[in-house]
C-alpha positions in Angstrom: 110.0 17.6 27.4 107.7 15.7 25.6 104.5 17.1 24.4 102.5 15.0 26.5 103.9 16.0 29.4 104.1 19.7 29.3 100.5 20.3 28.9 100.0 17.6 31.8 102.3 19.6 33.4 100.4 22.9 32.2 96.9 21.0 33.4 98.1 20.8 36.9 99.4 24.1 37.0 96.4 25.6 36.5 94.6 23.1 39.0 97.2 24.0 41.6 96.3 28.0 41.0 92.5 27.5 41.0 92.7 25.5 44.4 95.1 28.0 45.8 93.2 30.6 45.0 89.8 29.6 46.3 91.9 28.3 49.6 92.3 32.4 49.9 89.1 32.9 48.5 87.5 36.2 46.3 89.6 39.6 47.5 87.4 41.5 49.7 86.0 44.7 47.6 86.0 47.9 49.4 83.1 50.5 49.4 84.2 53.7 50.5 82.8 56.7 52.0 83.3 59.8 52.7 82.1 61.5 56.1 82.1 66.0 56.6 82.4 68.1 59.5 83.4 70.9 60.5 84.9 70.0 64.1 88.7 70.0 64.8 90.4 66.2 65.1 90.1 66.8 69.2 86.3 67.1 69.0 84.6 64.7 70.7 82.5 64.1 67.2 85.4 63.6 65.6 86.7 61.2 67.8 83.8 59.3 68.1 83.7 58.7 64.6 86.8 57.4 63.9 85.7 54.5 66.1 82.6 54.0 64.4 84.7 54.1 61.1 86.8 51.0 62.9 83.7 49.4 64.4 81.9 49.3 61.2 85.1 48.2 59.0 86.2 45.3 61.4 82.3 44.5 61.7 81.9 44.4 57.7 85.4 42.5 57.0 86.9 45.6 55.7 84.3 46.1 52.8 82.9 49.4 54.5 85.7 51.5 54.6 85.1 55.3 56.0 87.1 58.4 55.8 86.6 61.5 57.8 87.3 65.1 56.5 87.3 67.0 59.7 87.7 71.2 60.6 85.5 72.0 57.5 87.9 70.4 54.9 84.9 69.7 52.0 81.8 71.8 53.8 80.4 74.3 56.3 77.9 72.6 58.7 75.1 74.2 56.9 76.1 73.0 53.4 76.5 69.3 54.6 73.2 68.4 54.6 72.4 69.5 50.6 75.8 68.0 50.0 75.1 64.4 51.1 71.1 65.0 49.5 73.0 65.9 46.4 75.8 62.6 46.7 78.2 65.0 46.9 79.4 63.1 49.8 78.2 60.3 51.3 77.6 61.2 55.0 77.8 64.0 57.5 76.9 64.0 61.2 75.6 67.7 61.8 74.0 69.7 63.6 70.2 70.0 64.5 69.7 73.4 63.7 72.0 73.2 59.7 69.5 70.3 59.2 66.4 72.8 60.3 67.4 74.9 57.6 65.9 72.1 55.2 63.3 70.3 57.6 61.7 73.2 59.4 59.9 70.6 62.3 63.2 70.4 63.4 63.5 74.1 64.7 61.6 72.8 67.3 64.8 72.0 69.5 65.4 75.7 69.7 62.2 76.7 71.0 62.0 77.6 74.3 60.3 74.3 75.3 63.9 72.9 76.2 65.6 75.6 78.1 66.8 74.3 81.3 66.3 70.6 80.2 69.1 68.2 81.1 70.7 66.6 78.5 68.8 63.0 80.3 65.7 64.3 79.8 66.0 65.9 76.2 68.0 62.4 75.2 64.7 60.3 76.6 62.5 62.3 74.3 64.9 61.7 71.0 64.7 58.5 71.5 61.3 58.0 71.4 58.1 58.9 69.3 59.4 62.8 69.0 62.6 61.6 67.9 61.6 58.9 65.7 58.9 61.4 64.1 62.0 64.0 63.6 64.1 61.9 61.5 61.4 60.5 59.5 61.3 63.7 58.5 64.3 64.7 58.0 64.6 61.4 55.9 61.7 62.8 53.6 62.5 66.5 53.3 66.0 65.4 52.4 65.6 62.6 50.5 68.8 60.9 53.2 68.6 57.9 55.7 69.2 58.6 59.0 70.8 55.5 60.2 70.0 55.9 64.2 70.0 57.6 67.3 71.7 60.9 67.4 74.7 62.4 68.8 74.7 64.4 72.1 77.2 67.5 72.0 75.3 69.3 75.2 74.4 72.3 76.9 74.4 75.4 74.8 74.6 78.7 76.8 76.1 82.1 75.5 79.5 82.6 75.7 80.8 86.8 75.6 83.9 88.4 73.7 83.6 91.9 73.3 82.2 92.3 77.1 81.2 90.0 79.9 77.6 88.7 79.6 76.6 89.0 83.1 72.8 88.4 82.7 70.2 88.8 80.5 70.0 92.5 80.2 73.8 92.4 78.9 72.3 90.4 75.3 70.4 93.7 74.4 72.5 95.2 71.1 75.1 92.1 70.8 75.5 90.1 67.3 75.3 86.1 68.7 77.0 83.9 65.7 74.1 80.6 66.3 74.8 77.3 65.3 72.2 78.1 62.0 69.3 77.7 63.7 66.2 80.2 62.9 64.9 79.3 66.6 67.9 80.8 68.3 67.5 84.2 66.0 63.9 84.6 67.1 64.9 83.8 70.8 68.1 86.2 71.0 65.6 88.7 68.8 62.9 88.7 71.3 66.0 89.4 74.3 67.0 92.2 72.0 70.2 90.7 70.7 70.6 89.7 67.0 71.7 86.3 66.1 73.8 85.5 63.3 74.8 82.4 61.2 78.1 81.7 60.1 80.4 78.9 59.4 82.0 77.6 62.6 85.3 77.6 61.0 85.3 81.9 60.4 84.2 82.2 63.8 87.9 83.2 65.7 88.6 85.6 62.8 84.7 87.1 63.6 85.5 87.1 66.4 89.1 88.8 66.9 87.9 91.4 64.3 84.9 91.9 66.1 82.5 90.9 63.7 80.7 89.2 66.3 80.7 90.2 70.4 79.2 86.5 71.2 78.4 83.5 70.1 75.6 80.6 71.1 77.6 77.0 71.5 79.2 74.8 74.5 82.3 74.4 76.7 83.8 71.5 75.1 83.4 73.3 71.1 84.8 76.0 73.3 87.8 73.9 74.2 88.5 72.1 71.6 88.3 75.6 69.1 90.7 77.3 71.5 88.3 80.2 71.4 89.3 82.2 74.5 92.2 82.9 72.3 90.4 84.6 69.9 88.9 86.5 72.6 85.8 84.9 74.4 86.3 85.7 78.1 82.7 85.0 79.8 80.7 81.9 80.1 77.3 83.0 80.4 74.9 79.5 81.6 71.8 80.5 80.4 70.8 77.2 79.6 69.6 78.1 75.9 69.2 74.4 74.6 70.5 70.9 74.4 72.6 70.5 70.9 72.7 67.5 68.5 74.2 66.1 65.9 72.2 64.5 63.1 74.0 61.6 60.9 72.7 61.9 57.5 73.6 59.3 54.7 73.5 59.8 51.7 70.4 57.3 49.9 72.3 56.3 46.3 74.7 55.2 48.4 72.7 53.8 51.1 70.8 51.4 48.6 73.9 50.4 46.7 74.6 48.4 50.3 73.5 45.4 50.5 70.9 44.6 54.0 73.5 42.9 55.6 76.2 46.3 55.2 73.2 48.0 55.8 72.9 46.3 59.5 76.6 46.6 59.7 76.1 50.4 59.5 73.1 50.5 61.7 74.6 48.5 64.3 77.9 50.2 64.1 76.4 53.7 64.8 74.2 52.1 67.6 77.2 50.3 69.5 79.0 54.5 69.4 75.9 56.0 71.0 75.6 55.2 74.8 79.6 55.7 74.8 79.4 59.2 72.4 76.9 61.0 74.8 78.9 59.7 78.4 81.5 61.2 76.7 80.2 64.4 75.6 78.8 64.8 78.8 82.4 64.1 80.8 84.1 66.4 78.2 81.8 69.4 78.7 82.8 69.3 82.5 86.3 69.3 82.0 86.0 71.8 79.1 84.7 74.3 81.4 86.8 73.4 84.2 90.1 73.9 81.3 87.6 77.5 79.9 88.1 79.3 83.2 91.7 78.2 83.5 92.0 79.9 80.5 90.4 83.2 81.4 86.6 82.0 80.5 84.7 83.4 83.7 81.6 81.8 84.4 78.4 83.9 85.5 75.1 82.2 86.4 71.7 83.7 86.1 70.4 84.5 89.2 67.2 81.7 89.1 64.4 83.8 89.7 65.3 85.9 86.4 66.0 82.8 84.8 62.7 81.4 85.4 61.0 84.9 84.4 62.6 85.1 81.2 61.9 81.3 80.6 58.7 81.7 81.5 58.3 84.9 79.1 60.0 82.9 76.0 57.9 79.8 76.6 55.0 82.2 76.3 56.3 82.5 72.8 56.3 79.2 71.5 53.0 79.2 69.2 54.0 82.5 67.7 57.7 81.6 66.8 56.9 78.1 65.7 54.5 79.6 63.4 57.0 81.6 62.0 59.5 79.1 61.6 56.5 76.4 59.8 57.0 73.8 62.7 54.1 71.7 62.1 51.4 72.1 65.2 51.4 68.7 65.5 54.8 68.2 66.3 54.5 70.8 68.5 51.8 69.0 70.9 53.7 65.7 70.5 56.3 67.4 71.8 54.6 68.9 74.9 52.7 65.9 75.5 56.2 64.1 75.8 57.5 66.6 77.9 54.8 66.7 80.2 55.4 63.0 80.7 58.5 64.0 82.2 57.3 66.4 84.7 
């Protein structure tokens, strides 16, 4: 071939490849990230996450790609939230009270104020100015972005191993595992029990070695933990509080994205929300319904006691919130909101 010819021939070549190749256009780049808990793959957490990890990679065209390390793989709940602070991961959805432990206004939701709440009415006060004020501050004691509304997990009552829990006077001398909350120690303190905080994951081995004789958590972690084989047998609905779960990002990460990905992320984590708390709120009923086929008895207060003691913690509020540095101020937000409610 003449010499001409083969670099015409080497000239259209390369023409051919660069139109071929911006006919594909650039390969999309993926950002990955890494989300904790410490929930089993049949949690409803867990599996409302791997939709939002689907939402938010179809929604980002496959550049936001997130993978979930579930049942404690990386952290305990109440080293997630220093972990994704530190960039150690990039994202955790935990619970209210492991985040208390680093933005003490949160202890709020285990004061007494929200005993007996539904999960409606506690959800309508999260999602407004108490809320919004919350996370702010979560997002400035932690130095972490909190993307959006939060999860609902539901109910919390108090849930016996070692002996039915009957009523109120069967707390007095139990060790309660809580979700690490200081609010729930100083509650189950002042009914004479002692709470305790420790990872969710040693919980059946506290509790078949009788380490614990209760712990504080729902019907559906219940479930899904398969704790009535490890030797819960009563369900008692004292109503303590209504539980959350916090997403927490990490903010390296966060501003390494552009503001579009960031209104992927945002929008993702919204479109989960109305669907995540229906759920939760469908799963706790059938988890309790599936409890006491599996030996969980379930033993109601008797009102008027209920009420009394109620009335006795909420009497307590000022002191405990002192203890536990919950700012005054959010303390009157939050009854002013709650009396809008009554």
């Amino acid at each position: 071939m003449p010499i001409i010819t083969r670099r015409l021939f080497g000239r259209l070549a390369l023409v051919a490849t660069l139109a071929l190749g911006a006919s594909l256009g650039p390969a999309t780049a993926e950002t990955k990230f890494r989300i904790s808990v410490d929930t089993g793959p049949n949690h409803v957490r867990n599996i409302t996450l791997r939709t939002f990890i689907e939402r938010l990679k179809e929604a980002s065209g496959g550049e936001l790609v997130g993978e979930l390390f579930e049942s404690g793989q990386l952290y305990a709940a109440r080293d997630e939230p220093k972990a994704v602070a530190r960039g150690d991961i990039e994202m955790t959805v935990t619970t209210n009270s492991s985040v208390a432990a680093f933005s003490a206004d949160l202890n709020l939701l285990d004061l007494p104020l929200f005993s007996g709440r539904s999960p409606d009415q506690v959800n309508a006060l999260l999602d407004g100015p108490l809320g919004q004020q919350l996370s702010k501050g979560v997002e400035d004691k932690l130095g972490v972005v909190v993307p959006g509304r939060w999860f609902l997990l539901g109910f919390a009552s108090t849930f016996g191993a070692s002996k039915d829990i009957k009523s109120f006077a069967d707390l007095k001398g139990l060790r309660i595992r809580v979700p690490g909350g200081a609010g729930f120690i100083a509650r189950y303190r002042a009914l004479g029990a002692e709470g305790v905080s420790i990872p969710f994951a040693d919980v059946p081995l506290a509790l078949t070695q009788g380490t614990i004789d209760a712990l504080l958590t729902t019907n559906e972690t219940l479930r899904s933990g398969k704790l009535h084989e490890a030797g819960v047998k009563s369900a008692f609905v004292d109503q303590v509080s209504v539980l959350y779960y916090i997403p927490l990002v990490n903010k390296a990460f966060w501003d390494k994205l552009t503001e579009e990905q960031q209104k992927q992320f945002r929008d993702a984590w919204e479109s989960v929300i109305p669907e995540e708390r229906a759920e939760a709120m469908r799963r706790q009923d059938a988890a309790a319904q599936e409890n006491a086929e599996n030996g969980v008895v379930i033993y109601e207060p008797d009102p008027e006691e209920l009420a009394k003691v109620n009335a006795e913690l909420l009497a307590l509020v000022p002191e405990i919130a002192a203890q536990l540095d919950v700012d005054p101020a959010t303390v009157k937000l939050a009854q002013d909101e709650i009396a809008k409610l009554n």
